[in-house]
N, CA, C and O atoms as a GROMACS GRO file, in nm:
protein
  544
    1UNK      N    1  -1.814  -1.924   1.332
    1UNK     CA    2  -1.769  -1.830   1.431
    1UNK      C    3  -1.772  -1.689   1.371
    1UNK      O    4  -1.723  -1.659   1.262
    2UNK      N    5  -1.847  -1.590   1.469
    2UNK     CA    6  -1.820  -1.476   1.422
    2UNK      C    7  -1.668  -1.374   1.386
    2UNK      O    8  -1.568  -1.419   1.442
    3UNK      N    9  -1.653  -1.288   1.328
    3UNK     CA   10  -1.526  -1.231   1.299
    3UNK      C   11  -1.564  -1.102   1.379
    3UNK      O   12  -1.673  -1.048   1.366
    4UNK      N   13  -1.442  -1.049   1.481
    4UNK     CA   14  -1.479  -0.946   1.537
    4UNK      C   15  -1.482  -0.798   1.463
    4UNK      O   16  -1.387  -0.781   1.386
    5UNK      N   17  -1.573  -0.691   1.473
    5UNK     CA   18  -1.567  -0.613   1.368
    5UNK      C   19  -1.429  -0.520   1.341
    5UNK      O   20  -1.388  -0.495   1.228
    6UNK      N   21  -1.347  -0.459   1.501
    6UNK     CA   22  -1.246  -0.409   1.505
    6UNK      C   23  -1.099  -0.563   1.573
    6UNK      O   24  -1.107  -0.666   1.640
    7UNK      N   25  -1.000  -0.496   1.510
    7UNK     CA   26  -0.871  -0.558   1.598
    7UNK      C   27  -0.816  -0.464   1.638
    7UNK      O   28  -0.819  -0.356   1.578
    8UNK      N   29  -0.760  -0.483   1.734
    8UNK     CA   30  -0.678  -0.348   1.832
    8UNK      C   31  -0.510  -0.402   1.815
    8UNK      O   32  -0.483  -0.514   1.860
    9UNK      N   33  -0.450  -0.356   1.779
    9UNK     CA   34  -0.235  -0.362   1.777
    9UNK      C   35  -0.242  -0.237   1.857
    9UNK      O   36  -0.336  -0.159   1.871
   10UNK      N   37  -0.117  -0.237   1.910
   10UNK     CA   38  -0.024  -0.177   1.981
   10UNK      C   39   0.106  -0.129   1.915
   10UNK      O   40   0.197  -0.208   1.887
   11UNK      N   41   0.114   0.038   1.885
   11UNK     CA   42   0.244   0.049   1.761
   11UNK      C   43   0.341   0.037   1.866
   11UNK      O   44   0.310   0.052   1.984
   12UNK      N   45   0.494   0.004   1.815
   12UNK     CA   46   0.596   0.044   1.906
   12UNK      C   47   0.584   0.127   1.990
   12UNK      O   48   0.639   0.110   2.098
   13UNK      N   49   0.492   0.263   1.958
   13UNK     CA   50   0.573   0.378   2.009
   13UNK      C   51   0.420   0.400   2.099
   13UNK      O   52   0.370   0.512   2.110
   14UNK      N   53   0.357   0.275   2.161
   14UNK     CA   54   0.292   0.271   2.233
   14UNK      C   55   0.098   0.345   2.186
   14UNK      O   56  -0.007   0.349   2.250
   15UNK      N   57   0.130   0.378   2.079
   15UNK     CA   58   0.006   0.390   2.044
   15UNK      C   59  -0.045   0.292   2.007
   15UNK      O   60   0.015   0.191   1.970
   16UNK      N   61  -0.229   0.318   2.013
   16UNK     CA   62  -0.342   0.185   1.988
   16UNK      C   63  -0.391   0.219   1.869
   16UNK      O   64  -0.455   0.320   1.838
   17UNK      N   65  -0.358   0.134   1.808
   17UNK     CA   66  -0.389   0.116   1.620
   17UNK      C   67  -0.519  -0.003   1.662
   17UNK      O   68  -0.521  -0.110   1.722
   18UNK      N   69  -0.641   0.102   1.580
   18UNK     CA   70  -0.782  -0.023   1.514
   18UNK      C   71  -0.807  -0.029   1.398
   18UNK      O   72  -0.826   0.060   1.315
   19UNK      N   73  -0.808  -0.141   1.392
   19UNK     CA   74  -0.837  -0.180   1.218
   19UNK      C   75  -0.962  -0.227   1.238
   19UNK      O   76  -1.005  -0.285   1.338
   20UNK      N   77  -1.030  -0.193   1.119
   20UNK     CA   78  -1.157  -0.254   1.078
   20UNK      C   79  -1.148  -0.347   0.909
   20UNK      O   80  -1.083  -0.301   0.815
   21UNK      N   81  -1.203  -0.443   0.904
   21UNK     CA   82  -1.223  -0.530   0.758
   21UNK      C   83  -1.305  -0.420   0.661
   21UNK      O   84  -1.407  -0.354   0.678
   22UNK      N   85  -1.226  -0.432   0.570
   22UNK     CA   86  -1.255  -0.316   0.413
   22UNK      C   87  -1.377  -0.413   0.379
   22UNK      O   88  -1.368  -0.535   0.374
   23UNK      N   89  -1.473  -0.351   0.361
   23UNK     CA   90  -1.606  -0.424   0.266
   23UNK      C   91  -1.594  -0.502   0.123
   23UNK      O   92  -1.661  -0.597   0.081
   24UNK      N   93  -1.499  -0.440   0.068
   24UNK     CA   94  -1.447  -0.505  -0.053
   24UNK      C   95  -1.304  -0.592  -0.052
   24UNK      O   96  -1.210  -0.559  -0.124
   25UNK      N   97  -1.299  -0.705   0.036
   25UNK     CA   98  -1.193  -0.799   0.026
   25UNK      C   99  -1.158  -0.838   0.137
   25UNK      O  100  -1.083  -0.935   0.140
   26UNK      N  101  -1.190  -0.791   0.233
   26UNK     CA  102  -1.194  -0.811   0.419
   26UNK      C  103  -1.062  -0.795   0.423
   26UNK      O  104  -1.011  -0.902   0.456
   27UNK      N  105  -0.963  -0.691   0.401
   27UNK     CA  106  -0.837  -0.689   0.450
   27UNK      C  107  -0.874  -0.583   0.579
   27UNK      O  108  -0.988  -0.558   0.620
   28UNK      N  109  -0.740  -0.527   0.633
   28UNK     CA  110  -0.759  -0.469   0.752
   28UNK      C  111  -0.717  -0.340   0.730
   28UNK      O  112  -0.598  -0.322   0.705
   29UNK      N  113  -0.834  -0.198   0.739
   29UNK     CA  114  -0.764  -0.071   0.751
   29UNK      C  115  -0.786   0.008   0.870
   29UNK      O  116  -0.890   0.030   0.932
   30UNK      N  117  -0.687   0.038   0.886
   30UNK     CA  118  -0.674   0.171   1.034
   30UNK      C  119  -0.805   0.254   1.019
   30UNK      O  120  -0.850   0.291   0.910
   31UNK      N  121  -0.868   0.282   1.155
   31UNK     CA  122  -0.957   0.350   1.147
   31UNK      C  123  -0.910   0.519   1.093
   31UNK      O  124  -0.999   0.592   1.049
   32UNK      N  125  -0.806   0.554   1.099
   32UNK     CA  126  -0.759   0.691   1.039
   32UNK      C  127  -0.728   0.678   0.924
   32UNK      O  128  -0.729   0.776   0.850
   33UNK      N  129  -0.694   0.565   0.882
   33UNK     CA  130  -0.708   0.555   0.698
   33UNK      C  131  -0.808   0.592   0.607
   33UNK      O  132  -0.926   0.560   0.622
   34UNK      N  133  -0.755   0.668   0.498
   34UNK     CA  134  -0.952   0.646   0.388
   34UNK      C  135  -0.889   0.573   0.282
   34UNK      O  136  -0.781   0.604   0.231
   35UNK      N  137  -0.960   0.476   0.252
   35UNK     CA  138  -0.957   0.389   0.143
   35UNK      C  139  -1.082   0.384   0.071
   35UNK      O  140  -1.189   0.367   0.130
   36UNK      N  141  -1.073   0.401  -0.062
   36UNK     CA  142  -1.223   0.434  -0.101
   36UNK      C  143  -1.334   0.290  -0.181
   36UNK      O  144  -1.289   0.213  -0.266
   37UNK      N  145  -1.449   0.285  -0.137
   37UNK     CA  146  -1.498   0.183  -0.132
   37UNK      C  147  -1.489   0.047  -0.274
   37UNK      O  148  -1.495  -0.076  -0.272
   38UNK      N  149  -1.473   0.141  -0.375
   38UNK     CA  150  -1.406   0.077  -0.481
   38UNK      C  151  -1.253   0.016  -0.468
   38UNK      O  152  -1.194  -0.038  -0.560
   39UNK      N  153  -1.227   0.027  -0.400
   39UNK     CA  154  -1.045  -0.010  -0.366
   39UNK      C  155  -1.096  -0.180  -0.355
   39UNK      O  156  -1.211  -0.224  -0.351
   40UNK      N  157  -0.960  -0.256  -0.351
   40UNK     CA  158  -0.991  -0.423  -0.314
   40UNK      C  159  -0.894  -0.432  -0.231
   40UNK      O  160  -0.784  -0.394  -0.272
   41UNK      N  161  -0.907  -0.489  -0.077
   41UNK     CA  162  -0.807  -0.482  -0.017
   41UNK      C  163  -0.830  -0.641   0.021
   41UNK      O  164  -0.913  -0.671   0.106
   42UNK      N  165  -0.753  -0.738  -0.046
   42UNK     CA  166  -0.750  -0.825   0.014
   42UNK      C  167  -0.744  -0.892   0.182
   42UNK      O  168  -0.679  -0.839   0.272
   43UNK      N  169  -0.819  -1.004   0.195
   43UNK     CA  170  -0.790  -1.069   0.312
   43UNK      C  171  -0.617  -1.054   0.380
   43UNK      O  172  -0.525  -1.110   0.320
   44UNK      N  173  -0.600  -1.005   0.459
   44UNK     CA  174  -0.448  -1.057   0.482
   44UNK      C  175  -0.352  -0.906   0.498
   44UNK      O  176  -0.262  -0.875   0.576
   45UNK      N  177  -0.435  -0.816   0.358
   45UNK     CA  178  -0.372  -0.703   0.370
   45UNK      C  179  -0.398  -0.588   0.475
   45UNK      O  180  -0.479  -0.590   0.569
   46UNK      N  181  -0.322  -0.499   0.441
   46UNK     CA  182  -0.285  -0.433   0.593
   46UNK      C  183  -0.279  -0.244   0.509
   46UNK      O  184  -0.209  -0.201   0.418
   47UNK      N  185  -0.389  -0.175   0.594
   47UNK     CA  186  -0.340  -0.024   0.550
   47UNK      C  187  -0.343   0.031   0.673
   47UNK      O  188  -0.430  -0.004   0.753
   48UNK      N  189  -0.229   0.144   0.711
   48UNK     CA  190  -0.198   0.158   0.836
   48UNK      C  191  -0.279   0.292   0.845
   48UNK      O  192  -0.359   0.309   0.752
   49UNK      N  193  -0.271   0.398   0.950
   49UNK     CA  194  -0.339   0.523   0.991
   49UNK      C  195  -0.273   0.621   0.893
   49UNK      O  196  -0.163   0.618   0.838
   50UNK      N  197  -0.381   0.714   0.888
   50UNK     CA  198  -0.306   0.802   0.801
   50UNK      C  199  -0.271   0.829   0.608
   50UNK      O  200  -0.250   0.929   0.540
   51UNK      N  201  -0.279   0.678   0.577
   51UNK     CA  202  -0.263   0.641   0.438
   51UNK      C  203  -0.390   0.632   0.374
   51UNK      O  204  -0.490   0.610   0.444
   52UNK      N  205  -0.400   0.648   0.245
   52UNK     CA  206  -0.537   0.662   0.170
   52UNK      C  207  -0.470   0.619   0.013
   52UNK      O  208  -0.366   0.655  -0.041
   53UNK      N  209  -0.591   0.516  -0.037
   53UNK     CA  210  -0.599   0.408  -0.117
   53UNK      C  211  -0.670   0.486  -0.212
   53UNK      O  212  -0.761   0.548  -0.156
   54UNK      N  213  -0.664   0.508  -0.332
   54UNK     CA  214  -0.774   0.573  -0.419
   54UNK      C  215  -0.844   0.457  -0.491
   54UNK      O  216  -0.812   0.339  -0.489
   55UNK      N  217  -0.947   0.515  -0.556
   55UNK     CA  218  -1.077   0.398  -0.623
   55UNK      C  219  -0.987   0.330  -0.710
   55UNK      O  220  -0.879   0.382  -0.739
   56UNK      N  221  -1.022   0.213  -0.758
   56UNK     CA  222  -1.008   0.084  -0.765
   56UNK      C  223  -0.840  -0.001  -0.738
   56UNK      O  224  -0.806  -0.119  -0.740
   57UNK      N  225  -0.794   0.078  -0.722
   57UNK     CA  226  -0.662  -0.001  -0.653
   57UNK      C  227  -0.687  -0.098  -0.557
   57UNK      O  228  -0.781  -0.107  -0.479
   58UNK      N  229  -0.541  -0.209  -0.583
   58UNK     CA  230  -0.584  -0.334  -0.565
   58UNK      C  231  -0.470  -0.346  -0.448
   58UNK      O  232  -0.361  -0.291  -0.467
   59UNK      N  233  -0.489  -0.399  -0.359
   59UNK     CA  234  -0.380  -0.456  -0.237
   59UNK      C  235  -0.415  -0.621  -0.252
   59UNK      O  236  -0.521  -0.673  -0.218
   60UNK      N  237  -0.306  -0.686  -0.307
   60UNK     CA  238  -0.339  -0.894  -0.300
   60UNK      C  239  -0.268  -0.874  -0.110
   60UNK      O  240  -0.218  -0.791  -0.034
   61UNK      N  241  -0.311  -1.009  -0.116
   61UNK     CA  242  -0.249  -1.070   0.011
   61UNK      C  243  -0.133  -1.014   0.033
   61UNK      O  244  -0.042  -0.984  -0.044
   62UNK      N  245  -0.152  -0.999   0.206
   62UNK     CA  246  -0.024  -0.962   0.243
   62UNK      C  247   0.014  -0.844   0.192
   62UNK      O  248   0.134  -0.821   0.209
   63UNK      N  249  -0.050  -0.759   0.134
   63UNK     CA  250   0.017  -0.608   0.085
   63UNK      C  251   0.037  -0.538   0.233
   63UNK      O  252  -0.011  -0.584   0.337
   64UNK      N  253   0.115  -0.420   0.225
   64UNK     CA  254   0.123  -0.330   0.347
   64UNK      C  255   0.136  -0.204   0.304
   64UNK      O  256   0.228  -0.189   0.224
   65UNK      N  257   0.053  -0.078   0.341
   65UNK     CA  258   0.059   0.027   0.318
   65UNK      C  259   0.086   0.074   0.455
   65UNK      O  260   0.014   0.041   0.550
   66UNK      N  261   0.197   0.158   0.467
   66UNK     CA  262   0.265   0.220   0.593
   66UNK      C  263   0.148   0.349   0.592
   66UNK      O  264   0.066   0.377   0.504
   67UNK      N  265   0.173   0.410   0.715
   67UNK     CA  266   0.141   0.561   0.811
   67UNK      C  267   0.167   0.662   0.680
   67UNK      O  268   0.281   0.697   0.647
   68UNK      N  269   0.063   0.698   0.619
   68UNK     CA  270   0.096   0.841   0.491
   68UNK      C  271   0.117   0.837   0.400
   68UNK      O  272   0.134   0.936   0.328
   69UNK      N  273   0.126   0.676   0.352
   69UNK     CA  274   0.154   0.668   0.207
   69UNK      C  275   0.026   0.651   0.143
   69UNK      O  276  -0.077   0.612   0.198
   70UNK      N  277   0.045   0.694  -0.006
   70UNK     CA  278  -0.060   0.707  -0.072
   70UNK      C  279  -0.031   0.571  -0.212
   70UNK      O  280   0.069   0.512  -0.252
   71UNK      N  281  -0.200   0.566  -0.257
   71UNK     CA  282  -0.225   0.457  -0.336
   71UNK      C  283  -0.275   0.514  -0.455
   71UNK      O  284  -0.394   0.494  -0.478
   72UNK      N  285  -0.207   0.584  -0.537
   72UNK     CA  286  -0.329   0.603  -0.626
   72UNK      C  287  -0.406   0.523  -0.704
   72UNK      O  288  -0.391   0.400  -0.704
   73UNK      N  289  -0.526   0.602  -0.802
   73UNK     CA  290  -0.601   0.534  -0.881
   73UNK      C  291  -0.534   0.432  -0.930
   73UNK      O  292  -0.424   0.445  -0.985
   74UNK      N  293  -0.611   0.288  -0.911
   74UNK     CA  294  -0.620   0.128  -1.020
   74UNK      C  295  -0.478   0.109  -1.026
   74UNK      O  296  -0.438   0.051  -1.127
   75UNK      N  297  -0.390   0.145  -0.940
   75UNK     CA  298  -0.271   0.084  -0.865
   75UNK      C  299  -0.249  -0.066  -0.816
   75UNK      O  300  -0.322  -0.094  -0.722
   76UNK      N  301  -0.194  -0.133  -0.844
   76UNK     CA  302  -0.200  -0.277  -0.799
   76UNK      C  303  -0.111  -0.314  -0.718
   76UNK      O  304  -0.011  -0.255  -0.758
   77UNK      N  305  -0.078  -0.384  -0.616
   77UNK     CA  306   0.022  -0.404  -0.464
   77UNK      C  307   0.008  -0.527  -0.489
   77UNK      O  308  -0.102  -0.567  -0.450
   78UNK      N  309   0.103  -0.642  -0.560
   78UNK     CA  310   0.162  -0.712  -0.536
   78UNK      C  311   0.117  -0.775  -0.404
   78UNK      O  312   0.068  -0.709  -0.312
   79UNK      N  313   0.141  -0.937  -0.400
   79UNK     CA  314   0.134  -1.015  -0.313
   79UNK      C  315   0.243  -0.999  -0.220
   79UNK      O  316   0.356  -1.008  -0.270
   80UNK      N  317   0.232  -0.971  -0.061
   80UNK     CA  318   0.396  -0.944  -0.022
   80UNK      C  319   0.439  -0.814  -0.050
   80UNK      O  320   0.556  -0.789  -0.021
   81UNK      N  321   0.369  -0.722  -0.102
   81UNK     CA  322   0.439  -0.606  -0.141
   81UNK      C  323   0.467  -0.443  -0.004
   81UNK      O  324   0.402  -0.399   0.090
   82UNK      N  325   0.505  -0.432  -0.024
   82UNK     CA  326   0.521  -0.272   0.075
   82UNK      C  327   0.543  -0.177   0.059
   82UNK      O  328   0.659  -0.146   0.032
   83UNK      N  329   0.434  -0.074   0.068
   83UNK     CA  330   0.482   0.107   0.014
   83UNK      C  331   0.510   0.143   0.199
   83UNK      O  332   0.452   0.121   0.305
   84UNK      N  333   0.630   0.208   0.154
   84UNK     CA  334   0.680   0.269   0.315
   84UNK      C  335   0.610   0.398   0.353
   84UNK      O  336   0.542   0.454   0.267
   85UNK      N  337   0.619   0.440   0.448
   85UNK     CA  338   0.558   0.612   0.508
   85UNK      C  339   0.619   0.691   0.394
   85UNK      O  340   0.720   0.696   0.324
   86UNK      N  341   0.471   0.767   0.420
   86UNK     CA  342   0.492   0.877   0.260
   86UNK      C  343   0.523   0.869   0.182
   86UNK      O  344   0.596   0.959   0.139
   87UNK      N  345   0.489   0.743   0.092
   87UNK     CA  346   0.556   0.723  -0.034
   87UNK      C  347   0.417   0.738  -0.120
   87UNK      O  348   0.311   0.714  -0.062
   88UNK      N  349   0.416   0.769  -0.231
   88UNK     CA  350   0.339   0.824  -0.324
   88UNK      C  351   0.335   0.731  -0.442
   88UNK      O  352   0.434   0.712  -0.513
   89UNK      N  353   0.226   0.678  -0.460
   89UNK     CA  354   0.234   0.582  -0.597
   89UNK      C  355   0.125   0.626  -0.674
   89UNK      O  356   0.011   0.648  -0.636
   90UNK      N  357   0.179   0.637  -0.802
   90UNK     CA  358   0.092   0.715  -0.879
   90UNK      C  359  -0.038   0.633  -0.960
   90UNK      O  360  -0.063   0.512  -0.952
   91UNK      N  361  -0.099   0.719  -1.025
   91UNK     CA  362  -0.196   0.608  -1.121
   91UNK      C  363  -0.148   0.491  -1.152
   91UNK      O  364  -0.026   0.480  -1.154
   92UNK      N  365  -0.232   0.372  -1.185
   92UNK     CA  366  -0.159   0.301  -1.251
   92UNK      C  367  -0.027   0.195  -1.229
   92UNK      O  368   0.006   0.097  -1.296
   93UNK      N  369   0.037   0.256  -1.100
   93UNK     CA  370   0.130   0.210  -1.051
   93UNK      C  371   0.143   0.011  -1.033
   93UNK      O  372   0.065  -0.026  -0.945
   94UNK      N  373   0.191  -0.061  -1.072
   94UNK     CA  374   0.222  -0.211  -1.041
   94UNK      C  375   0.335  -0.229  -0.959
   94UNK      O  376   0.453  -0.236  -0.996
   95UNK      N  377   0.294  -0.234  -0.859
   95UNK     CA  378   0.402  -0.346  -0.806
   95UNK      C  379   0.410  -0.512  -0.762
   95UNK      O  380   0.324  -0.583  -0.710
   96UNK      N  381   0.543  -0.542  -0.804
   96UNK     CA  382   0.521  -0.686  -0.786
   96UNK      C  383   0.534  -0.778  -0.685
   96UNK      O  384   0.581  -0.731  -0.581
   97UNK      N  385   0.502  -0.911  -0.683
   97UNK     CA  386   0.523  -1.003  -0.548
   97UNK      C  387   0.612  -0.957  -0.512
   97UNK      O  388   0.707  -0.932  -0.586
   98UNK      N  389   0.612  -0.922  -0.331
   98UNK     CA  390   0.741  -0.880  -0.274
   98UNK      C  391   0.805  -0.761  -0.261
   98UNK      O  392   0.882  -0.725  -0.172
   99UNK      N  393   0.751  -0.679  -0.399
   99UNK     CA  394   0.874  -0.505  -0.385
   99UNK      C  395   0.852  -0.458  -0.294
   99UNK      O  396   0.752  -0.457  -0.223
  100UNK      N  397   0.940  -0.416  -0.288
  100UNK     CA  398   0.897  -0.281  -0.145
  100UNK      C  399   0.949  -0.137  -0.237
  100UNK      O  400   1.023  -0.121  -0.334
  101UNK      N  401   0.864  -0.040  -0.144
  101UNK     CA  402   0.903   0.080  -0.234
  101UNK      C  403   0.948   0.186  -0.099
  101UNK      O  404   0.844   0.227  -0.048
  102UNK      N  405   1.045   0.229  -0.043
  102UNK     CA  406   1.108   0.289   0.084
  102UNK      C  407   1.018   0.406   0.081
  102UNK      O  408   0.950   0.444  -0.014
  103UNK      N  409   1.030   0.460   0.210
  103UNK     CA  410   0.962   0.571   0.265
  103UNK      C  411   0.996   0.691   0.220
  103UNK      O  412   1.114   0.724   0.224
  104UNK      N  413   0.898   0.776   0.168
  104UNK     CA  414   0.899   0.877   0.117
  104UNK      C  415   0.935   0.845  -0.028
  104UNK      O  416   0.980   0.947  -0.079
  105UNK      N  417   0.933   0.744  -0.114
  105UNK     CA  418   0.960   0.738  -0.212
  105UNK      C  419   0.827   0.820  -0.338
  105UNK      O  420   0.717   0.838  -0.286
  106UNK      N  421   0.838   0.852  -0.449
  106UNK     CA  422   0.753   0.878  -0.552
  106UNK      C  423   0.770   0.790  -0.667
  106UNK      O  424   0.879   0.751  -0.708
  107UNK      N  425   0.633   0.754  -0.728
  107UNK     CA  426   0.627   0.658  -0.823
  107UNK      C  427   0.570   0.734  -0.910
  107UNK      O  428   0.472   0.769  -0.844
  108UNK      N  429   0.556   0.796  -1.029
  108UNK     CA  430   0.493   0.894  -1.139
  108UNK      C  431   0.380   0.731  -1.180
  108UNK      O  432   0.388   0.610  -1.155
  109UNK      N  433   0.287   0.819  -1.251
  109UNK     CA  434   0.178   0.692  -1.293
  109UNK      C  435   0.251   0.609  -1.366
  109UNK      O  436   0.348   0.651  -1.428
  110UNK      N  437   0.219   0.496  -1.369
  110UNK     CA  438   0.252   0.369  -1.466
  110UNK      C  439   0.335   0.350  -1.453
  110UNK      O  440   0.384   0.304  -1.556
  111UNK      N  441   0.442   0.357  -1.329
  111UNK     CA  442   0.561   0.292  -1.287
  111UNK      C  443   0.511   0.105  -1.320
  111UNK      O  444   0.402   0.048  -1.309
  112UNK      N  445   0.622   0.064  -1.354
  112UNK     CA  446   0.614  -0.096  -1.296
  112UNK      C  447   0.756  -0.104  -1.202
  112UNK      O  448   0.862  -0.057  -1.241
  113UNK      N  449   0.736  -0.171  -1.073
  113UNK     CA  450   0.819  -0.240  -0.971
  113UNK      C  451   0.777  -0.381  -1.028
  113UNK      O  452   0.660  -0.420  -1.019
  114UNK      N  453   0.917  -0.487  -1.109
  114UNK     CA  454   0.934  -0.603  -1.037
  114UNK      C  455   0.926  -0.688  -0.940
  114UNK      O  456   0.937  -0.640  -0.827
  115UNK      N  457   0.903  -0.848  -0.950
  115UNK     CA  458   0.906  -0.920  -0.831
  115UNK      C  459   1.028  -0.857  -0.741
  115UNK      O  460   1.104  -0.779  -0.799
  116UNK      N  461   1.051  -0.885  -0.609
  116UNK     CA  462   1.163  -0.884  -0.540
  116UNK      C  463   1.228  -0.720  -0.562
  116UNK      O  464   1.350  -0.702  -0.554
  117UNK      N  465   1.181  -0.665  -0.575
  117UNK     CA  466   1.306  -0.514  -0.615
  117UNK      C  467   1.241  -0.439  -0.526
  117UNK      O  468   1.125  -0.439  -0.485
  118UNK      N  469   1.359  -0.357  -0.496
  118UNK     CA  470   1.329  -0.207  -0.399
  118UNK      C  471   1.379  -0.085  -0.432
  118UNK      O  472   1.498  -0.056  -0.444
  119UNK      N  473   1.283  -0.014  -0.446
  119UNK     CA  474   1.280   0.153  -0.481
  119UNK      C  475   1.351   0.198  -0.349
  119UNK      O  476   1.265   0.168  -0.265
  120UNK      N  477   1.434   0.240  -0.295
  120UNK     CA  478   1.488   0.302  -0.194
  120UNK      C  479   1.415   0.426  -0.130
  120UNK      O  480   1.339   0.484  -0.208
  121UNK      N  481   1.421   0.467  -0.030
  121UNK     CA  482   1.394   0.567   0.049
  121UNK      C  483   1.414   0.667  -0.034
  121UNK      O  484   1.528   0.666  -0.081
  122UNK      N  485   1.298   0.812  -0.096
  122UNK     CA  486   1.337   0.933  -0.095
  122UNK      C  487   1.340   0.897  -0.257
  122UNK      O  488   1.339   0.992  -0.335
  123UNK      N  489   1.343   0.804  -0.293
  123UNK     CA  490   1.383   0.775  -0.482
  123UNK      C  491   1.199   0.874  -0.504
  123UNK      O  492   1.092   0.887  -0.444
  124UNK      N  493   1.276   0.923  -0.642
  124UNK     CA  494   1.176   0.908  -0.752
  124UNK      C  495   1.196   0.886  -0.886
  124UNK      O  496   1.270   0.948  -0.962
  125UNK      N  497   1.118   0.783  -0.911
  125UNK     CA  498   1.056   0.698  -1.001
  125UNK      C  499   0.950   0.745  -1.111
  125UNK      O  500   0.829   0.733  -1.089
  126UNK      N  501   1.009   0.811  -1.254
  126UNK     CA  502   0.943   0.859  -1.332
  126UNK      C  503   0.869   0.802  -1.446
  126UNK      O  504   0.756   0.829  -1.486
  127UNK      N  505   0.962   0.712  -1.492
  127UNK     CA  506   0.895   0.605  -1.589
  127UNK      C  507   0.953   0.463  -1.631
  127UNK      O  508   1.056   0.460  -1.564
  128UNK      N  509   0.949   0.360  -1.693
  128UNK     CA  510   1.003   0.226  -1.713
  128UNK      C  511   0.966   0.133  -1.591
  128UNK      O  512   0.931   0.168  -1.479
  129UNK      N  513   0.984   0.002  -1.642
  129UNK     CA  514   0.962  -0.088  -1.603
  129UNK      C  515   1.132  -0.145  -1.531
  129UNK      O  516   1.246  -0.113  -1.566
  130UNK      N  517   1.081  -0.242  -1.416
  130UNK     CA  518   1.182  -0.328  -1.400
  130UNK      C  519   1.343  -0.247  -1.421
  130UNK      O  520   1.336  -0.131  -1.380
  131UNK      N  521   1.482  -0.283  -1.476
  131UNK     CA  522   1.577  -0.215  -1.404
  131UNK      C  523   1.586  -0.113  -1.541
  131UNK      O  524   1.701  -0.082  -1.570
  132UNK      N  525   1.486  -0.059  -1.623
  132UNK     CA  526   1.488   0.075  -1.714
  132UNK      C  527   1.467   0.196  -1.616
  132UNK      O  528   1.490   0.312  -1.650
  133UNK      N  529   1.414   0.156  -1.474
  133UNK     CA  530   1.349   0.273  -1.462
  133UNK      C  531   1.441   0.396  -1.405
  133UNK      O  532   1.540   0.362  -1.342
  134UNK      N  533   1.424   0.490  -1.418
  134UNK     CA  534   1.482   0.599  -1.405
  134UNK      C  535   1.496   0.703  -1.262
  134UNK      O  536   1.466   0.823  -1.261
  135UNK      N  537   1.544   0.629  -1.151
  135UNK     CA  538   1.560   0.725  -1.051
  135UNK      C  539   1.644   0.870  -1.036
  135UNK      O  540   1.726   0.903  -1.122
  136UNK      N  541   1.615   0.953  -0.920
  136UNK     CA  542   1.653   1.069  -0.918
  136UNK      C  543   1.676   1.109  -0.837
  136UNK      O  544   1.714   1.226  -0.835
   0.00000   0.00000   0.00000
């Protein structure tokens, strides 16, 4: 069976969101997204309008990149993972199965997020791993 090239959602707020399958991993990005062709967006994963993925960053299954948030360079998104609207993840950035990182949050390069943990709304995140890291 063929796979259709666009899917059409419906946001809450009544706008029509199209996703198209990323060439590198068949996940799904908003046609107002740029994700750059080196990126891997897994099957499953999800980048919304507005947000942009830099080269080789990785989204596993089930990742979600909200409306404006950014991915930077060779960034990795966790299985299950979620960067909220306008949140900023820097080079390098890991996050793990599950984190979520709240909206508008900042991640400086080489953050690590843990399985299960959440960076809160508006945090920034300068350096360390797991519960070293240093919000502000």
């Amino acid at each position: 069976m063929r796979q259709r090239k666009y899917e059409e959602f419906e946001a809450d707020d009544g706008a029509q969101l199209r996703y198209a399958r990323h060439a590198n991993g068949g996940g799904r990005v908003e046609t107002g997204a740029e994700v750059a062709p080196t990126a891997d967006i897994a099957e499953g994963a999800y980048v919304d309008r507005g947000a942009t993925v830099h080269s080789h960053a990785r989204l596993q299954v089930g990742a979600w990149v909200e409306r404006d948030a950014v991915v930077g360079e060779g960034a990795v998104l966790g299985t299950a993972s979620r960067v909220g609207a306008g949140a900023v993840l820097g080079r390098g950035v890991r996050l793990g199965t599950r984190a979520v990182v709240g909206s508008g949050a900042r991640l400086w390069d080489g953050v690590r997020v843990g399985a299960d943990e959440v960076v809160p709304a508006g945090a920034v995140v300068r350096s360390g791993r797991g519960h070293d890291r240093h919000a502000a």
